[in-house]
C-alpha positions, -999 to 999 in steps of 0.1 A, spaced: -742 689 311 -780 693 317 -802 691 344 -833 688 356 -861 678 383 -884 653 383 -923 661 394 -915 641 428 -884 662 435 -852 634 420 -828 653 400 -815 640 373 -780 652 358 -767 643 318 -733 642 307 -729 636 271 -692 626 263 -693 609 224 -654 600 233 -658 559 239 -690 539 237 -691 533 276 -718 551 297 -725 550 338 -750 553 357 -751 562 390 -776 569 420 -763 594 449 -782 592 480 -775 622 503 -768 599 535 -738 582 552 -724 577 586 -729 617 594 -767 611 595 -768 575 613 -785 579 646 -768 575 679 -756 539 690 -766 526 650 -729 536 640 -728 510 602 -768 510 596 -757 530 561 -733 505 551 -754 479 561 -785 488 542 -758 492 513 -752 455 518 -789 451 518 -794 468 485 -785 436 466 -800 411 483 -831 415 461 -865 438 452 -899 431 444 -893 425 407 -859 413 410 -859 388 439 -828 371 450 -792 382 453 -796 388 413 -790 424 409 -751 420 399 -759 388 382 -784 406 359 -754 433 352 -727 409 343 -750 394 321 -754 428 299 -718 429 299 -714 456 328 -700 462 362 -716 473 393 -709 484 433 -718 506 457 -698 527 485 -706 545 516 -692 570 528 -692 598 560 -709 617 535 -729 599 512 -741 563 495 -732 557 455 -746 529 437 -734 526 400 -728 507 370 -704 510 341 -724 494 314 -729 495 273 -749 527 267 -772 505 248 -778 484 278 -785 513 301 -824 505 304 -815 477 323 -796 498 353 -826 520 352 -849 492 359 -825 477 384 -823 510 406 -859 521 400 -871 490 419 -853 489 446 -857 522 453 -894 520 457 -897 481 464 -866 467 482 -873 436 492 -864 432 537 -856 393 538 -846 388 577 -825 357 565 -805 378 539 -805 408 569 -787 382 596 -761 366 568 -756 407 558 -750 421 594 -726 387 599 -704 396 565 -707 434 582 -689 422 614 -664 400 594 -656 431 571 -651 452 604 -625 425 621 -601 414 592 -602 455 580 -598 472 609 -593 452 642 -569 428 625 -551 457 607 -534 481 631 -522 507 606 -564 510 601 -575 506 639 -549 537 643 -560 562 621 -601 549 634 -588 556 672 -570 590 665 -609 599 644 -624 589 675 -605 615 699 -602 641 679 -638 653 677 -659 648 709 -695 657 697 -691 655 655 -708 621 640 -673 622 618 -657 607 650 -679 571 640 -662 548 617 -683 540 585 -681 508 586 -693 510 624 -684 497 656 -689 464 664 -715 467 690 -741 492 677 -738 467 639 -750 439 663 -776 459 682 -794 473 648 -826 452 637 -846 447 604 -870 472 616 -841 498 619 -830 498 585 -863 495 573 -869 528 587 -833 547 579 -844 532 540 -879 549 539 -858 579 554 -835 587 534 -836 563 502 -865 589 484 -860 606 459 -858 640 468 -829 632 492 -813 616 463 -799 624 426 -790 604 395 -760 614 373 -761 589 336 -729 597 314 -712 589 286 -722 577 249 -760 589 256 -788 607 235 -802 629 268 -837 633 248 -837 591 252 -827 582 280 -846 612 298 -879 594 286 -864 561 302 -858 576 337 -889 594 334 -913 563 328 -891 543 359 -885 572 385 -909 599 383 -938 577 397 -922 569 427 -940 582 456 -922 616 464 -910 625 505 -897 652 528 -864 656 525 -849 651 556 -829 688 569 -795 688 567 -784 685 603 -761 712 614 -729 696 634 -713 710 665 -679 709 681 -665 721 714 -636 733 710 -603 715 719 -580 726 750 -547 713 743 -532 681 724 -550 648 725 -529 615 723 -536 577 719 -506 548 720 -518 514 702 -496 484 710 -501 462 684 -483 426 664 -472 449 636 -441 452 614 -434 492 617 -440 519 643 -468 543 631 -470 580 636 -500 596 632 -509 638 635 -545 647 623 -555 684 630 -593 694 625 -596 717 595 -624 729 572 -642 718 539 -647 742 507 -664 761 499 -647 773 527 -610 790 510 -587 775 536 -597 744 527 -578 744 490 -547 762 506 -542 729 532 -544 714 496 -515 733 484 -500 730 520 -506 691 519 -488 689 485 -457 707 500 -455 689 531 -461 654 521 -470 644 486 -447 630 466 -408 619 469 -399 655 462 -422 671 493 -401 688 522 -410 661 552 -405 633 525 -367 642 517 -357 650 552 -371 619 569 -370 594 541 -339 610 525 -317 628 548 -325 613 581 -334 581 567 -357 579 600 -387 564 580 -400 541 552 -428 567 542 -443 594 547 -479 608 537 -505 639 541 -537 641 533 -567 668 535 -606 661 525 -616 693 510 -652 680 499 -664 666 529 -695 681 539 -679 696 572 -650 703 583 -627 671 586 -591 666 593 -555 670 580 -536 638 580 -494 632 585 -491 597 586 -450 586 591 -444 550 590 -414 549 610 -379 525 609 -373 520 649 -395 530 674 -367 548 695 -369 569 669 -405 580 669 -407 612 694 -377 620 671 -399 617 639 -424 635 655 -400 664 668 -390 667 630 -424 671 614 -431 701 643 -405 718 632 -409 717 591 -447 731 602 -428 758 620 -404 764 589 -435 772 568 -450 791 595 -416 813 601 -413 819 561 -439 816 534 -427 784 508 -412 800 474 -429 811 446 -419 778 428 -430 757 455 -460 769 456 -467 772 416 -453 734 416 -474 720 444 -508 741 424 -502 721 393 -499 693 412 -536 696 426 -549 706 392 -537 682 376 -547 655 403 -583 670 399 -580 667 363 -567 633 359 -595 618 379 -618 631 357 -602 617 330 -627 588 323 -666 592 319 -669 572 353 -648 598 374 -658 628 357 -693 620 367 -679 607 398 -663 646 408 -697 664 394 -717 641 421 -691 653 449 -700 688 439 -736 680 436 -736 664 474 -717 697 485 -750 717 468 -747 726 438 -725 707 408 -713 739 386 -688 750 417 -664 721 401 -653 750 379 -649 779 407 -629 748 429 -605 746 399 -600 786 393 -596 789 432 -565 762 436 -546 785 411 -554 814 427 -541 805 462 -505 821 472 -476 814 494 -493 842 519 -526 816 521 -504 785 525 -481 800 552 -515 817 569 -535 781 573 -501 771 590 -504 793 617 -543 789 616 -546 750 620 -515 740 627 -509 741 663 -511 723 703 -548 732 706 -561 715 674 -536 686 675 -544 650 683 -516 625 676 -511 584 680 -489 563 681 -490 525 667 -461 504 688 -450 471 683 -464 443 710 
């Protein structure tokens, strides 16, 4: 892997990987629904949409056509965290993603036709996945009330009314903000020559008029005094149980032993609250955890229970409690915890087992500041003990950082 930084402040990062003739390129720009402004909750996503509707050299919703047509695929995400725009594309056909994402970069072209028929797909999106989908509206309400002041507590995709209330002129504005390229990076992997396709980048990028960076913001919370709770009443087939507690983000240690902690719990068909509840008490269909480690703050840990009868779901709940308090009374074994270790390593490893998600992880690290901790994150999962694990547990897990819901049938 080398690196380096353009004279108007983009960095570029190479991955050589001679394995398969494929190659990706991607853009990272270092925005997502943490930076939108106040009552614009969506303007990232939306200026995602945006970014295919057409630039000055490349007019016209032709930007995915012109990929297909070399034989390549393209998208884009947002997230709380950051934007990704990529292609997976012939490494002999790379010069035409450079040109694609050099141009609208500098010259994206603000149609307010293709802005109205964008925001209208926006507010479509929005209702059939998450006001038409309970299990979704759920887990968006119990983000909402778990953090009073964080931005994390906006949905990406937005809310309904602040999509509608954002003009042309604001994304026009959040694009010359934060679409610059010193508040953005480019990762090209695969089948490459560095020394050739550096010269490519070079001739498209480095002339682009350079910016301020915009500060990272830091985020406050007021702490939480006692359990929050929401109840949903909803057309839906199965009760839902949901228990999110706030926790942190690495580089911060505890975040890897909630890792190991999440593996334990609720990963997998062997994981304690999966046998007892699935297995044993045969109270529910399925049961999952999940932690985000490489958020840029501190997120939450997830227990989601998709339960059989909804007399059943304070009993459910009652159950999880006291597996937390199991693991909080007595560390897990020494083969628990080596088990649920190579579990995460080998989870981190597999999704780096292509060119696209290799480069995919190394961009993660890149957004969390600097891309060469991926290998400290590895050595610190092995090096976390039944001591750390049964510590966090007492830490994270309890009333005051607790917010549940509840998803009933109408």
């Amino acid at each position: 892997i080398k690196e380096e930084v353009l004279k108007n402040g983009l960095k570029v990062i190479y991955i050589e990987d001679h394995s398969s003739a494929v190659a990706t390129f991607q853009i990272w720009y270092k925005v997502g629904a943490i930076d939108e402004p106040e009552g614009k909750s969506g303007i990232s996503h939306l200026l995602e949409h945006l970014m295919f509707r057409g630039s000055k050299n490349y007019p016209g919703n032709i930007f995915s056509k012109i990929i297909q047509s070399q034989g390549g695929i393209d998208n884009a995400f947002t997230t709380r965290d950051y934007t990704v725009y990529f292609q997976k594309i012939s490494p002999s056909k790379l010069q035409t993603s450079i040109d694609l994402e050099s141009d609208r970069m500098a010259n994206l072209l603000f149609n307010p036709e293709d802005f109205e028929i964008e925001k209208r797909i926006v507010l479509e999106e929005r209702r059939q996945r998450y006001e038409d989908d309970p299990e979704s509206l759920t887990i968006e309400e119990v983000i909402g009330i778990s953090f009073k002041q964080h931005p994390y507590r906006r949905p990406i995709i937005g809310w309904s009314e602040d999509i509608q209330s954002i003009t042309l002129n604001d994304v026009k504005n959040y694009y010359h903000k934060y679409y610059c390229p010193r508040n953005a990076f480019i990762i090209v992997a695969g089948d490459i020559k560095t020394t050739e396709v550096r010269e490519k980048i070079k001739e498209k990028f480095e002339n682009i008029p350079s910016c301020d960076a915009p500060s990272r913001r830091i985020f406050y919370e007021p702490k939480q005094y006692g359990e929050k709770r929401v109840i949903l009443k909803k057309q839906t087939h199965l009760p839902m149980l949901v228990m999110a507690y706030k926790v942190p983000a690495y580089p911060d240690k505890d975040s890897l032993c909630l890792e190991i902690l999440s593996t334990i719990l609720g990963e997998g068909k062997s994981s304690r609250l999966y046998r007892k509840l699935v297995n044993e008490t045969t109270l529910a269909v399925d049961v999952s955890t999940g932690n985000s480690p490489l958020s840029r703050d501190g997120f939450l840990f997830f227990i989601v229970v998709s339960v059989k009868d909804v007399g059943k779901i304070n009993e459910v709940e009652k159950i999880v409690k006291e597996e937390i308090e199991k693991i909080k009374n007595e560390p897990p074994s020494d083969r628990e915890i080596e088990k649920a270790r190579n579990q995460v390593e080998a989870s981190f490893l597999f999704a780096q087992d292509s060119v696209f998600g290799h480069a995919l992880y190394i961009g993660k690290f890149e957004i969390l500041g600097n891309w060469k901790m991926i290998d400290r994150y590895r050595e610190d999962i092995m090096k976390v003990t039944r001591n750390d694990v049964q510590r966090v547990a007492k830490k994270y897990f309890n009333f005051d950082n607790l917010t549940v819901g509840e998803l009933l049938p109408k």
